[in-house]
ZADREN-818144 format. One line per 3 residues: number of its first residue (from 1); for each residue x, y, z of N, C-alpha, C. Coordinates in nm, 4 decimals, always signed. Layout:
<atoms>
NUM	X Y Z X Y Z X Y Z ~ ... $
</atoms>
This chain:
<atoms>
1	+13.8148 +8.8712 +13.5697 +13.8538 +8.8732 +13.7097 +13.7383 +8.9196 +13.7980 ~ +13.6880 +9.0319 +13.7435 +13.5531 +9.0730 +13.8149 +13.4440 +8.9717 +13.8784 ~ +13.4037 +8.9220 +13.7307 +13.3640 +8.7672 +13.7318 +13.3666 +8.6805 +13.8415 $
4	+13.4595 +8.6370 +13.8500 +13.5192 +8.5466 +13.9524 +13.5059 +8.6065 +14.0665 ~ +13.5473 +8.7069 +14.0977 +13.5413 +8.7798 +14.2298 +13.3911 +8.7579 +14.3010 ~ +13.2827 +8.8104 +14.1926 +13.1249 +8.8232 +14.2093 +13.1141 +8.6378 +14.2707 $
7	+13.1367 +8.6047 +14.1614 +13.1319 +8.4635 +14.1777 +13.1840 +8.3976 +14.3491 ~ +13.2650 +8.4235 +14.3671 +13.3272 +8.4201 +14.5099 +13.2850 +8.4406 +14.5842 ~ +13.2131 +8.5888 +14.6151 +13.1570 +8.6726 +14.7191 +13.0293 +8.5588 +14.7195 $
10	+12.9487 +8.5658 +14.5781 +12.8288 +8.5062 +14.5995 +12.8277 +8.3520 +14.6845 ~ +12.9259 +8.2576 +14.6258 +12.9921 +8.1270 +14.6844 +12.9833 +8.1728 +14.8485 ~ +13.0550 +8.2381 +14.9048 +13.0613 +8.2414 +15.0445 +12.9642 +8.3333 +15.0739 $
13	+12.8892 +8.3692 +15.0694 +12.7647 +8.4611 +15.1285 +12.6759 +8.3353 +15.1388 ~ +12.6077 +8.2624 +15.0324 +12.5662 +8.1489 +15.0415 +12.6174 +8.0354 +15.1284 ~ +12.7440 +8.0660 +15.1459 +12.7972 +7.9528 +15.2594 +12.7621 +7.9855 +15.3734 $
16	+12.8047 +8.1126 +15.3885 +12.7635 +8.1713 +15.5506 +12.5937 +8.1433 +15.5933 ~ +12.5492 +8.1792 +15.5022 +12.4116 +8.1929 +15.5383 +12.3409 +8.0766 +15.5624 ~ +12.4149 +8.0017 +15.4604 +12.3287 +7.8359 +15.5270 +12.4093 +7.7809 +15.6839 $
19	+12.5275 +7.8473 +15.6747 +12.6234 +7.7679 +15.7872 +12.4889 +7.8745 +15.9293 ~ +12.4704 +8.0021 +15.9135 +12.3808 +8.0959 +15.9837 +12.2338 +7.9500 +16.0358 ~ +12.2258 +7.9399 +15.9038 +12.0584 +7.8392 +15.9336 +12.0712 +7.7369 +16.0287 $
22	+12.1974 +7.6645 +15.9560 +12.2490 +7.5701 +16.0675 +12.2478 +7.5432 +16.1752 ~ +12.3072 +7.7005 +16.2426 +12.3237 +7.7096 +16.3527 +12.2286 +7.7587 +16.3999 ~ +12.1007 +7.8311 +16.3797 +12.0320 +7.8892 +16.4170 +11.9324 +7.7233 +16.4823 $
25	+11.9359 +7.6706 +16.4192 +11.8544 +7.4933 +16.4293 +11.9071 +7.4544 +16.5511 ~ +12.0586 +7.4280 +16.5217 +12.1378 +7.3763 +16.6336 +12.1225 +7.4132 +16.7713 ~ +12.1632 +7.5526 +16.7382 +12.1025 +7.5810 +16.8943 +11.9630 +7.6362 +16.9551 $
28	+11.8760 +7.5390 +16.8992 +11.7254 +7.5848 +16.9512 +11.7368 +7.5283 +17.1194 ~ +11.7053 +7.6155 +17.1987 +11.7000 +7.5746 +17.2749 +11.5816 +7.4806 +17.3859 ~ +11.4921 +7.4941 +17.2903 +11.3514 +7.4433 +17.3132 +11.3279 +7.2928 +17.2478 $
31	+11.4801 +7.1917 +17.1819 +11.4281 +7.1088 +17.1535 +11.3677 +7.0018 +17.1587 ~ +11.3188 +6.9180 +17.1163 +11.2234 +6.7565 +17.1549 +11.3145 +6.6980 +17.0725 ~ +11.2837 +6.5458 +17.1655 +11.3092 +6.4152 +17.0651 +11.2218 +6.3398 +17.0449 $
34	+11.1621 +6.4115 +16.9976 +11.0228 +6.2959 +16.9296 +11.0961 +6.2014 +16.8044 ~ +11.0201 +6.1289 +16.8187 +11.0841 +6.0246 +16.7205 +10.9805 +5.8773 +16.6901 ~ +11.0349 +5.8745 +16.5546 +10.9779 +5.7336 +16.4781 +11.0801 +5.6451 +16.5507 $
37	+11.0288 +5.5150 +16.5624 +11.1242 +5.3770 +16.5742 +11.0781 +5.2672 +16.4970 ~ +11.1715 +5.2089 +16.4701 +11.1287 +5.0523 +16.4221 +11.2444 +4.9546 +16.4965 ~ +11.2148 +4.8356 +16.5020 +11.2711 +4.7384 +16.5930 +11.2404 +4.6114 +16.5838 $
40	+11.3683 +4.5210 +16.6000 +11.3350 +4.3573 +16.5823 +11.4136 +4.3028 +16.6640 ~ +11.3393 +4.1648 +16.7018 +11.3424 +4.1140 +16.8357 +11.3392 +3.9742 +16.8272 ~ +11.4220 +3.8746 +16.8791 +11.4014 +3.7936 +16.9251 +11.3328 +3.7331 +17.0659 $
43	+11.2121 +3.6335 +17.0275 +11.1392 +3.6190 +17.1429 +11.1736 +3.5284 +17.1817 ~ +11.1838 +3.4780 +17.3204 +11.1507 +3.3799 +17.4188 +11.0505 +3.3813 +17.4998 ~ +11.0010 +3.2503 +17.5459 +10.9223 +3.2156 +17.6362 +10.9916 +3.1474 +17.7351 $
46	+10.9200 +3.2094 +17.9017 +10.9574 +3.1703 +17.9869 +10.8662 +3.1019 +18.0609 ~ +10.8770 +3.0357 +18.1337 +10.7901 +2.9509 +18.2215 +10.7089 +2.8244 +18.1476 ~ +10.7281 +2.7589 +18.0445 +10.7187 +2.6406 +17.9588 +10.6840 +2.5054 +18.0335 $
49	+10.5707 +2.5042 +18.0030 +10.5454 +2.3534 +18.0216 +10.6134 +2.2398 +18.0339 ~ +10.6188 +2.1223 +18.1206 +10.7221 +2.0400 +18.0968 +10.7015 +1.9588 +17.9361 ~ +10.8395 +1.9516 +17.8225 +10.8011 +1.8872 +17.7589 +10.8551 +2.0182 +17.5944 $
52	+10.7579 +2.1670 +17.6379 +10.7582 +2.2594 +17.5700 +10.9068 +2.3336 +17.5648 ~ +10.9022 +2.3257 +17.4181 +11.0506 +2.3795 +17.3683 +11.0568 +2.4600 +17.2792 ~ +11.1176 +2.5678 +17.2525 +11.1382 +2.6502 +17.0855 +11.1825 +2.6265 +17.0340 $
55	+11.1507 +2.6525 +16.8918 +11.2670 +2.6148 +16.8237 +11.2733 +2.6875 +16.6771 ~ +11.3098 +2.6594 +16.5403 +11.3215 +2.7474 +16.4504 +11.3394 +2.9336 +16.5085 ~ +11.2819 +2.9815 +16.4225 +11.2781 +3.2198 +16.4422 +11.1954 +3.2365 +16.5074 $
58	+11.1707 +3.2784 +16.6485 +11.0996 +3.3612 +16.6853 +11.0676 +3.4826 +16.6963 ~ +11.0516 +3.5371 +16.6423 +11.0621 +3.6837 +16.5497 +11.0008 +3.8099 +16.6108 ~ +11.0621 +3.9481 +16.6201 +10.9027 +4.0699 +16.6044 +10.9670 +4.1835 +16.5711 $
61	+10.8568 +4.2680 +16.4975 +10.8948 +4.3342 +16.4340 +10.7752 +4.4830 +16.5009 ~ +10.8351 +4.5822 +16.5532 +10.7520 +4.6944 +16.5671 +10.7463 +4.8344 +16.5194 ~ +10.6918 +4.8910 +16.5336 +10.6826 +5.0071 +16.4469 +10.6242 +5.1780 +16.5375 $
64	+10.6493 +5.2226 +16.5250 +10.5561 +5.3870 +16.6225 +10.6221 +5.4573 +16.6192 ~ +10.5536 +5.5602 +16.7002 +10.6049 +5.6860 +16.7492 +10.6041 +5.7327 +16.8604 ~ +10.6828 +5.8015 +16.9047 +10.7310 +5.8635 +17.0372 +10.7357 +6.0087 +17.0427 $
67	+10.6076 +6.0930 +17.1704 +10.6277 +6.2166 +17.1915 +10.7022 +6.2200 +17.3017 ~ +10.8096 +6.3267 +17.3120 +10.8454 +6.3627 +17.3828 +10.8200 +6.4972 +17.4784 ~ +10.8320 +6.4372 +17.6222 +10.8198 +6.5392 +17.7024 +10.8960 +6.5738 +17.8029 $
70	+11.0110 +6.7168 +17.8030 +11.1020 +6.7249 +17.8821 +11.0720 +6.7395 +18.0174 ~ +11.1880 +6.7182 +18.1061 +11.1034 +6.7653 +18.2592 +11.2125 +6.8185 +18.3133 ~ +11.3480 +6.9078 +18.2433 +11.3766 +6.9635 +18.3295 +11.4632 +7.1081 +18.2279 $
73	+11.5326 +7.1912 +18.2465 +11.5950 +7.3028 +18.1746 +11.6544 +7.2653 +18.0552 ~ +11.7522 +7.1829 +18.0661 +11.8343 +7.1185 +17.9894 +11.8015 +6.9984 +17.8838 ~ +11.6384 +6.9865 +17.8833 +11.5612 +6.9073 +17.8514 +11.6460 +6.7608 +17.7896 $
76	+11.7527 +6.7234 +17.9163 +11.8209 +6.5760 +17.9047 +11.7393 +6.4689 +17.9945 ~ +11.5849 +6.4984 +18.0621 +11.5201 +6.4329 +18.1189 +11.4057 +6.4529 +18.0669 ~ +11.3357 +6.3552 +18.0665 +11.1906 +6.3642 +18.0272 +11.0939 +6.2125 +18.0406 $
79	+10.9795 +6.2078 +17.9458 +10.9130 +6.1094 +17.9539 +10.8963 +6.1089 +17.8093 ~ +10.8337 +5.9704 +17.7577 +10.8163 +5.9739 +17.6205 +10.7162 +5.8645 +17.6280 ~ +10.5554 +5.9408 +17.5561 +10.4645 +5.8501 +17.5351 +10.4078 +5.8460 +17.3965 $
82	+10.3873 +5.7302 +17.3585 +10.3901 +5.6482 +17.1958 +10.2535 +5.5417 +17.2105 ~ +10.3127 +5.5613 +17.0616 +10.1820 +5.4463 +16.9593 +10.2439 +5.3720 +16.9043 ~ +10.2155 +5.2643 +16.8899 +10.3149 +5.1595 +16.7585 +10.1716 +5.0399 +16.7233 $
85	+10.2740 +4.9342 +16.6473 +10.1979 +4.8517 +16.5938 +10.3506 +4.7398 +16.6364 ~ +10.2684 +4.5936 +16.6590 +10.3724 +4.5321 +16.6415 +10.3276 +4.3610 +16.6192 ~ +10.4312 +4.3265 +16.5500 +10.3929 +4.1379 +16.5451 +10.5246 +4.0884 +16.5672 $
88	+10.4598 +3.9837 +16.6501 +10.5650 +3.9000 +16.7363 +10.5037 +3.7194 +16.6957 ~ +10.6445 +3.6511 +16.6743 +10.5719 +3.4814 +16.6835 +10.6571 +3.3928 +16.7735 ~ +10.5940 +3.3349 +16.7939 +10.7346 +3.2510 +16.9033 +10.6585 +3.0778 +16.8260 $
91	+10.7368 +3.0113 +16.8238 +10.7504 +2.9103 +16.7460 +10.7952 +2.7755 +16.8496 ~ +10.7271 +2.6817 +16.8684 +10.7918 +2.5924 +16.9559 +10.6781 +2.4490 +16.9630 ~ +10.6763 +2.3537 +17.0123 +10.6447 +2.2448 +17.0034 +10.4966 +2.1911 +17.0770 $
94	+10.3992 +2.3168 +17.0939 +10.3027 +2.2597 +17.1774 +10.1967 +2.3338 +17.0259 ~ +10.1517 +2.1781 +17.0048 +10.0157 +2.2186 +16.8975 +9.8421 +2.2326 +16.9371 ~ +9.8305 +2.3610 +16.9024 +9.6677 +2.3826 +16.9756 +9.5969 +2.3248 +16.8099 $
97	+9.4711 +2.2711 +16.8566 +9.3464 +2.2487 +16.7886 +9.2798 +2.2923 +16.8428 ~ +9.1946 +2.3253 +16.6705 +9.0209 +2.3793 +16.7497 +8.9285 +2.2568 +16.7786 ~ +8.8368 +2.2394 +16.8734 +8.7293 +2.1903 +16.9367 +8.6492 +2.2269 +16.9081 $
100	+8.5434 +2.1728 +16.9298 +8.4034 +2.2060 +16.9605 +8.3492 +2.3299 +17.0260 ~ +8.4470 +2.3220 +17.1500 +8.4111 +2.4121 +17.2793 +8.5073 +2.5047 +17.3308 ~ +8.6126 +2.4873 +17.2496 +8.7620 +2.5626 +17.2472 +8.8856 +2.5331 +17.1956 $
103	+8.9830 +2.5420 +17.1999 +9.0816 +2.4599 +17.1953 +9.2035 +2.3634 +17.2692 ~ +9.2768 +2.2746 +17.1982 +9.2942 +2.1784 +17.2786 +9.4985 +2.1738 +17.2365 ~ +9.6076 +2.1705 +17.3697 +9.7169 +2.1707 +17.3167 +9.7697 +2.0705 +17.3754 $
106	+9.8502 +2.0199 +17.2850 +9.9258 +1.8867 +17.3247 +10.0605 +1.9095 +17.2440 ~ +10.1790 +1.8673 +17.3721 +10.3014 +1.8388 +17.3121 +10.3403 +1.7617 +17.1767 ~ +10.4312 +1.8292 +17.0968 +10.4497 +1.7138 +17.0359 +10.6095 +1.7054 +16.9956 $
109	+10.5932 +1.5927 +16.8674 +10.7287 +1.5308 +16.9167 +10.8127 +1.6355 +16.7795 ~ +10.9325 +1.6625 +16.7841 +11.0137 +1.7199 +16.7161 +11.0368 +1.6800 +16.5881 ~ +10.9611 +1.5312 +16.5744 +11.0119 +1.5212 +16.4062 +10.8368 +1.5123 +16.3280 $
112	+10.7837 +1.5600 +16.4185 +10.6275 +1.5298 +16.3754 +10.6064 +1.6364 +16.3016 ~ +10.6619 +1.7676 +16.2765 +10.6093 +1.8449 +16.2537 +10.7164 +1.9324 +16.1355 ~ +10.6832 +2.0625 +16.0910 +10.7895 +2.1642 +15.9918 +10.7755 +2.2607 +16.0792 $
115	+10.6747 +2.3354 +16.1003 +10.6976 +2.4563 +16.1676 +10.5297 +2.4567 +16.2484 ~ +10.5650 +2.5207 +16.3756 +10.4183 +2.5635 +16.4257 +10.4465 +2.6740 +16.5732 ~ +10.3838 +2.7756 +16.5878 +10.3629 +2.9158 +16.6204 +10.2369 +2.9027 +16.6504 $
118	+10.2438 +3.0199 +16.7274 +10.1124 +3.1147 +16.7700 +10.2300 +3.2688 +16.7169 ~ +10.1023 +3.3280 +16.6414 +10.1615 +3.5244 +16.6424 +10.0677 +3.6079 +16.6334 ~ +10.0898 +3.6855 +16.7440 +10.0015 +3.7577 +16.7911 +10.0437 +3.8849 +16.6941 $
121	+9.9401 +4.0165 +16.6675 +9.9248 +4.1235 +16.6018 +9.9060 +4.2177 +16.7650 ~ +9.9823 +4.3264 +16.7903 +9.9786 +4.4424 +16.9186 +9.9189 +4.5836 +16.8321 ~ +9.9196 +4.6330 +16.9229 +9.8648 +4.7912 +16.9584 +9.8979 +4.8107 +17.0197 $
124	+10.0546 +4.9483 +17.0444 +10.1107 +4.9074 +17.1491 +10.1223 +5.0407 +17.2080 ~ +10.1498 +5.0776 +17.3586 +10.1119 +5.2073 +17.4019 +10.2647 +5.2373 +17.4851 ~ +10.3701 +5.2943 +17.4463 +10.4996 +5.2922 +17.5122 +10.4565 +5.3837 +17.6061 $
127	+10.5301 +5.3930 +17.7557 +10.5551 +5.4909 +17.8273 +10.6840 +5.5228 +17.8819 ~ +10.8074 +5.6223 +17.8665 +10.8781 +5.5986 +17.9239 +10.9688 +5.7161 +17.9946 ~ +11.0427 +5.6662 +18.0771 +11.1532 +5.7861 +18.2027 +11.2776 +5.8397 +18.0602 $
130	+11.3193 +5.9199 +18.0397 +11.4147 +5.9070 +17.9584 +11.5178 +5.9903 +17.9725 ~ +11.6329 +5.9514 +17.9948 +11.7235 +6.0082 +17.9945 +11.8385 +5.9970 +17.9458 ~ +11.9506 +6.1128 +17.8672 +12.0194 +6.1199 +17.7787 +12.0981 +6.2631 +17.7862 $
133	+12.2195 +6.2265 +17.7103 +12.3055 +6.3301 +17.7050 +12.3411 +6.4170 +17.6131 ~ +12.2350 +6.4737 +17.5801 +12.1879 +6.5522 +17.4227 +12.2390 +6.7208 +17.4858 ~ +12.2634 +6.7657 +17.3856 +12.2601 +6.9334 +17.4055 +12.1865 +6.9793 +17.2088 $
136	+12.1452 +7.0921 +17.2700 +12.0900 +7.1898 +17.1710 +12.1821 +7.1350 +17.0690 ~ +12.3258 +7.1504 +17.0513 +12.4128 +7.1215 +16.9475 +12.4602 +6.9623 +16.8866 ~ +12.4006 +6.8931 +16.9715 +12.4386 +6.7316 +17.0097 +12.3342 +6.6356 +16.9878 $
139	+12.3303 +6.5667 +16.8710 +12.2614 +6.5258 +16.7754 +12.2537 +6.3425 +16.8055 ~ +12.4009 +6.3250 +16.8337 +12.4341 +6.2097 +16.8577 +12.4518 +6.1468 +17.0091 ~ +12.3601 +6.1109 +17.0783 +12.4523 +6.0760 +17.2219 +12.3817 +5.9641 +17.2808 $
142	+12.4132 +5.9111 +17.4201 +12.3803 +5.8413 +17.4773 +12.2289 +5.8069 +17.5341 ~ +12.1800 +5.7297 +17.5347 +12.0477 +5.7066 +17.6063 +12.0473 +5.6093 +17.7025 ~ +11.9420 +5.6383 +17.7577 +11.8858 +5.5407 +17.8517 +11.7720 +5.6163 +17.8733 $
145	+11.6497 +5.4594 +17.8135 +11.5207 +5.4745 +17.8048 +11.4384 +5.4004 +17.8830 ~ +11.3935 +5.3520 +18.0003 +11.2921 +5.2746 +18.0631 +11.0981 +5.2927 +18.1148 ~ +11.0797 +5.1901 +18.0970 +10.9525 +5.2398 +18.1210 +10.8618 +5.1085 +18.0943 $
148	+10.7362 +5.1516 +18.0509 +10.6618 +5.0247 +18.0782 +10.5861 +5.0228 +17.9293 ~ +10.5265 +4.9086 +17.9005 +10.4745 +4.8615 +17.7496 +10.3429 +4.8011 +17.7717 ~ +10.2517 +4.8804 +17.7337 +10.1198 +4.8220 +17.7344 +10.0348 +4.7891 +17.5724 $
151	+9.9683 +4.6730 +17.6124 +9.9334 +4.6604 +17.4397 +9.8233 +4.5789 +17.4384 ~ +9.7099 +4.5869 +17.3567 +9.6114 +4.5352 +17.3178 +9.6152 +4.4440 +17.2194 ~ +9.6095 +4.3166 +17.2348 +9.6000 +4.2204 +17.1145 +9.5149 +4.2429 +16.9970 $
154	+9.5020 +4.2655 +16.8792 +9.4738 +4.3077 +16.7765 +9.4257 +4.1716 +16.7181 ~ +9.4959 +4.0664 +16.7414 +9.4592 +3.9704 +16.6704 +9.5645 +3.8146 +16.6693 ~ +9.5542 +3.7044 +16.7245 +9.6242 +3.5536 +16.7462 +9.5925 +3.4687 +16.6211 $
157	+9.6789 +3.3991 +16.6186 +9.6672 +3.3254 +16.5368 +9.7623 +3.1792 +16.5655 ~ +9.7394 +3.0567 +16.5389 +9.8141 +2.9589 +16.5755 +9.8188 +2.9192 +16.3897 ~ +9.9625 +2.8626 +16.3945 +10.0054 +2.7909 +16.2601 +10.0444 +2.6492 +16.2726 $
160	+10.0287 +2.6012 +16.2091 +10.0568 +2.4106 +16.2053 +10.1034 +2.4022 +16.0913 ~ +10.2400 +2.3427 +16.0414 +10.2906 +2.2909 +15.8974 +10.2987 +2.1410 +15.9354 ~ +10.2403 +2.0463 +15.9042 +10.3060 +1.8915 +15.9557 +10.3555 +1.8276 +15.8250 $
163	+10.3570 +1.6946 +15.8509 +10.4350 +1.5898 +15.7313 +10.3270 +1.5473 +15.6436 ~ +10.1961 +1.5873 +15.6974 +10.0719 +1.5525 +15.6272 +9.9627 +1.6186 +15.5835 ~ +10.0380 +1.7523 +15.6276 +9.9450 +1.9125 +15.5727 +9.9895 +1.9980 +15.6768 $
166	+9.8838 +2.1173 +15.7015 +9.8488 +2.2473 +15.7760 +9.7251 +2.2909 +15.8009 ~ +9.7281 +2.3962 +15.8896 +9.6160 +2.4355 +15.9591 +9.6665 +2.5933 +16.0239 ~ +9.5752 +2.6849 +16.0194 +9.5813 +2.8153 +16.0361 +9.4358 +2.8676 +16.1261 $
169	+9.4475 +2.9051 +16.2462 +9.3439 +2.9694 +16.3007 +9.3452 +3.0553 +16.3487 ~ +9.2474 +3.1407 +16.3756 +9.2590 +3.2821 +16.4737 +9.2254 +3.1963 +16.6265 ~ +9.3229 +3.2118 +16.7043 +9.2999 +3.1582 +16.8833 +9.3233 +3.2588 +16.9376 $
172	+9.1756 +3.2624 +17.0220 +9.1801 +3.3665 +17.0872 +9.1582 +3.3441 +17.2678 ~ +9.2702 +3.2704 +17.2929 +9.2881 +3.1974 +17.4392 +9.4299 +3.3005 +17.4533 ~ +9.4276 +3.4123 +17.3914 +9.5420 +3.5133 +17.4310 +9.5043 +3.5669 +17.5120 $
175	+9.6284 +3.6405 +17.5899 +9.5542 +3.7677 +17.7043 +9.4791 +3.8779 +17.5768 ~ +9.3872 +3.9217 +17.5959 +9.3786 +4.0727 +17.5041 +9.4717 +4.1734 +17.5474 ~ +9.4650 +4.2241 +17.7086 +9.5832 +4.3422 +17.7505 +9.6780 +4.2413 +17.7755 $
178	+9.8193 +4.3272 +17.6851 +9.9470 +4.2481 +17.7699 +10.0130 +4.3802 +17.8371 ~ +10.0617 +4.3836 +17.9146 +10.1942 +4.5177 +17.9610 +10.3232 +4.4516 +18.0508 ~ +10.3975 +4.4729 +18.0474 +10.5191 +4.4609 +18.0643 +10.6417 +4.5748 +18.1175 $
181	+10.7451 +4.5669 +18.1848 +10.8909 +4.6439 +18.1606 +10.9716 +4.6116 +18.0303 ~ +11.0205 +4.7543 +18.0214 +11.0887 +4.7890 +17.8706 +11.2011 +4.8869 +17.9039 ~ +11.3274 +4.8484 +17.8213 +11.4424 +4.8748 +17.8390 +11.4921 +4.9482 +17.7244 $
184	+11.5667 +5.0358 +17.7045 +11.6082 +5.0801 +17.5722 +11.7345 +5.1723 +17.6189 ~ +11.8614 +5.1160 +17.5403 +11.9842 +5.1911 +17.5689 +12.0560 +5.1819 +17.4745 ~ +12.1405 +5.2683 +17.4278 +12.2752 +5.2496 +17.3142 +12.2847 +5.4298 +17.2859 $
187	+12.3523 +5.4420 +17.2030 +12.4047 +5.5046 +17.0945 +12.3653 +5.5803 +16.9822 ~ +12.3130 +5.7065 +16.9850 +12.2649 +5.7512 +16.8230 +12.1699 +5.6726 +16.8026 ~ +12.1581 +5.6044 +16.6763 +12.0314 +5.5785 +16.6014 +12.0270 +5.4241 +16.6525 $
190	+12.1337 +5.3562 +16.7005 +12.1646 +5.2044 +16.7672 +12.1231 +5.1721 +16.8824 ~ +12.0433 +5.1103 +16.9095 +12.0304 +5.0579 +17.0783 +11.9334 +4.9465 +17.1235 ~ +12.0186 +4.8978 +17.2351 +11.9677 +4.7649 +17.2472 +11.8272 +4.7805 +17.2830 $
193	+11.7193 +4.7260 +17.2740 +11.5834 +4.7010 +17.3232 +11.5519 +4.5861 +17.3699 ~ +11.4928 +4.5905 +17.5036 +11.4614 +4.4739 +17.6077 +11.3286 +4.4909 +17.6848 ~ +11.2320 +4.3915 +17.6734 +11.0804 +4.3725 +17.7048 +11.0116 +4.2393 +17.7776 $
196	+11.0142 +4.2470 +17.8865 +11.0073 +4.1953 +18.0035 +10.8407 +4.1783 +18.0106 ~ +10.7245 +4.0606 +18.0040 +10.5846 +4.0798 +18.0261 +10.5596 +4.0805 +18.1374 ~ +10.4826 +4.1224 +18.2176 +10.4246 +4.1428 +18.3776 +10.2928 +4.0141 +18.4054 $
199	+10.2750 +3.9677 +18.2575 +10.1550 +3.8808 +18.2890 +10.1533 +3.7896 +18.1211 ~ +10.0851 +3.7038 +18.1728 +10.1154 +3.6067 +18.0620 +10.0216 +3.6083 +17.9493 ~ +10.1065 +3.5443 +17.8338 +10.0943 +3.5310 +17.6837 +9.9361 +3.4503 +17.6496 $
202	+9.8924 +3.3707 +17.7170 +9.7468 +3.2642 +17.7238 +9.7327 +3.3316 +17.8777 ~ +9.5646 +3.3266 +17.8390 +9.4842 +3.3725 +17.9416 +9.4698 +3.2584 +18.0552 ~ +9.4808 +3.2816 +18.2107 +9.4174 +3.1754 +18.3226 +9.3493 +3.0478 +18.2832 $
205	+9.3752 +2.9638 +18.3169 +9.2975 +2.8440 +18.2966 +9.3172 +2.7728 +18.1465 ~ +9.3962 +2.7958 +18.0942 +9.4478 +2.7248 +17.9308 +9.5564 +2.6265 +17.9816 ~ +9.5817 +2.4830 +17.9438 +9.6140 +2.4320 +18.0518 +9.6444 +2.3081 +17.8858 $
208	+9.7316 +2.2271 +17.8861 +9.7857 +2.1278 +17.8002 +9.6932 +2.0165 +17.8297 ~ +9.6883 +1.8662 +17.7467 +9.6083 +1.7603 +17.7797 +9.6218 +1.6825 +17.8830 ~ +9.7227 +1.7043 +17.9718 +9.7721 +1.6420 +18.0155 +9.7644 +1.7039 +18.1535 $
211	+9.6778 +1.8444 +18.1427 +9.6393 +1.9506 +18.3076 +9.7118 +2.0107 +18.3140 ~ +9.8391 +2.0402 +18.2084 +9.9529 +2.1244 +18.3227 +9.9353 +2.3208 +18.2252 ~ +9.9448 +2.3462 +18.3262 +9.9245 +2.5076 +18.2885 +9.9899 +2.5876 +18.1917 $
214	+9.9409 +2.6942 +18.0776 +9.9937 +2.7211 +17.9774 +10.0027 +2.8911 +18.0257 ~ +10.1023 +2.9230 +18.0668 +10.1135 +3.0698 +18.0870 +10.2140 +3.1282 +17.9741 ~ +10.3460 +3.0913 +18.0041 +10.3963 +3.1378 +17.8877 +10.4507 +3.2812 +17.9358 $
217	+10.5817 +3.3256 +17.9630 +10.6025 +3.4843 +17.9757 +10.7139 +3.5132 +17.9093 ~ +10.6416 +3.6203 +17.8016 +10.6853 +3.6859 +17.7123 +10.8757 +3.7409 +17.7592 ~ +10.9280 +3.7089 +17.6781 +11.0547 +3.8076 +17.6749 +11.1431 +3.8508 +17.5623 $
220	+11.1097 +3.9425 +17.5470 +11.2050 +4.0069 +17.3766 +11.3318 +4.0950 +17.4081 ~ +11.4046 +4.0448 +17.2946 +11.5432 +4.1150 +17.3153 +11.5735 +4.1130 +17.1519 ~ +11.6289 +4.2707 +17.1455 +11.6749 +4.2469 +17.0077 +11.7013 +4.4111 +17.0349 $
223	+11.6883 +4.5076 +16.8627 +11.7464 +4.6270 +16.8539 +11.5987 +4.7300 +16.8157 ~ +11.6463 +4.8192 +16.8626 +11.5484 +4.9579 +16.8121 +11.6394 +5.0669 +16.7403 ~ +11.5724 +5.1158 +16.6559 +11.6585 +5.2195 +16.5362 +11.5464 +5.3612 +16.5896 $
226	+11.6040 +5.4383 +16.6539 +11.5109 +5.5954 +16.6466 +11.5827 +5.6697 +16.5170 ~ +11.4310 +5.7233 +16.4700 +11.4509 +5.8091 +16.3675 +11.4021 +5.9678 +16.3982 ~ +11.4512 +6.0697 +16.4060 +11.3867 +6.2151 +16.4106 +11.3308 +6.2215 +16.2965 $
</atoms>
């Protein structure tokens, strides 16, 4: 009986004390939400050439981190500035070749081809307003994240699969800086992510065979997962 008793006391002393740690965490009152994310996205292009269409996955996939910085007592306001990495492809019907002197894009027809893309490689620099309904004890809550997305092209590439082979190049008729508006809202570890470009996907003066202008503006929509 003794036994058991010891046994008992020890059982709940150990309970208390971790339930003690617990809480001692919980209510820090000094906390951050810094955080890892990862996120995938469906892309579109806006402003398309006459002729230019998507079609098959346009895909992206990103990756970083986020410091956080509160800006007020209750630290449910703040800013949050990050690093990531990210690749994005958008897939659709205008095929670039290399030239001599650059490259050259021309529409083509929908049964001419299997698959063909441009996907760009980012470096990406988040900045954002953030606000949320977190407390010291409140782990799980609401967000709303906005702000702006700046990113350095790392590296383009155009893909060609046809009925009679392929072709793979690095094209570098990309913008190098892209930046954009960026949206981020949901739930706990769930929330929608939305990325708006301010300037276009091909640099000024890239233009189809036919003269007509290749701008191209970026728009992704899909989900972001934050991790503490």
């Amino acid at each position: 009986m003794k036994r058991h008793l010891i046994i008992l006391v020890l059982t709940v002393s150990a309970s208390l004390s971790a339930q003690a740690e617990t809480d001692t965490v919980a209510v820090d009152p000094l906390y951050l939400e810094d955080q890892f994310y990862i996120g995938l996205t469906y892309n579109f292009l806006l402003n398309k050439p006459q002729g230019v269409t998507q079609r098959n996955l346009s895909y992206g996939l990103m990756v970083g981190f986020i410091k956080d910085i509160p800006l007020n007592r209750n630290r449910n306001i703040g800013l949050g500035v990050g690093a990531g990495y990210s690749v994005t492809s958008y897939n659709y019907n205008l095929l670039a070749e290399e030239m001599g002197d650059g490259y050259q894009y021309s529409v083509l027809d929908g049964s001419s081809f299997k698959r063909n893309k441009i996907e760009t490689h980012l470096i990406e620099f988040p900045l954002e307003f953030r606000w949320r309904n977190s407390t010291p004890q409140n782990f799980k809550f609401w967000r709303i994240y906005t702000g702006f997305k700046f990113a350095y092209v790392a590296g383009s590439r155009s893909k060609f699969v046809g009925n009679s082979g392929k072709q793979s190049f690095d094209n570098t008729d990309t913008t190098n800086f892209q930046y954009g508006l960026m949206l981020n809202f949901g739930y706990n570890t769930f929330n929608i992510h939305a990325y708006y470009a301010l300037n276009d996907l091909f640099q000024n003066g890239t233009v189809t065979t036919t003269g007509e202008s290749i701008g191209f503006t970026p728009l992704r929509i899909g989900i972001i997962f934050y991790i503490l």
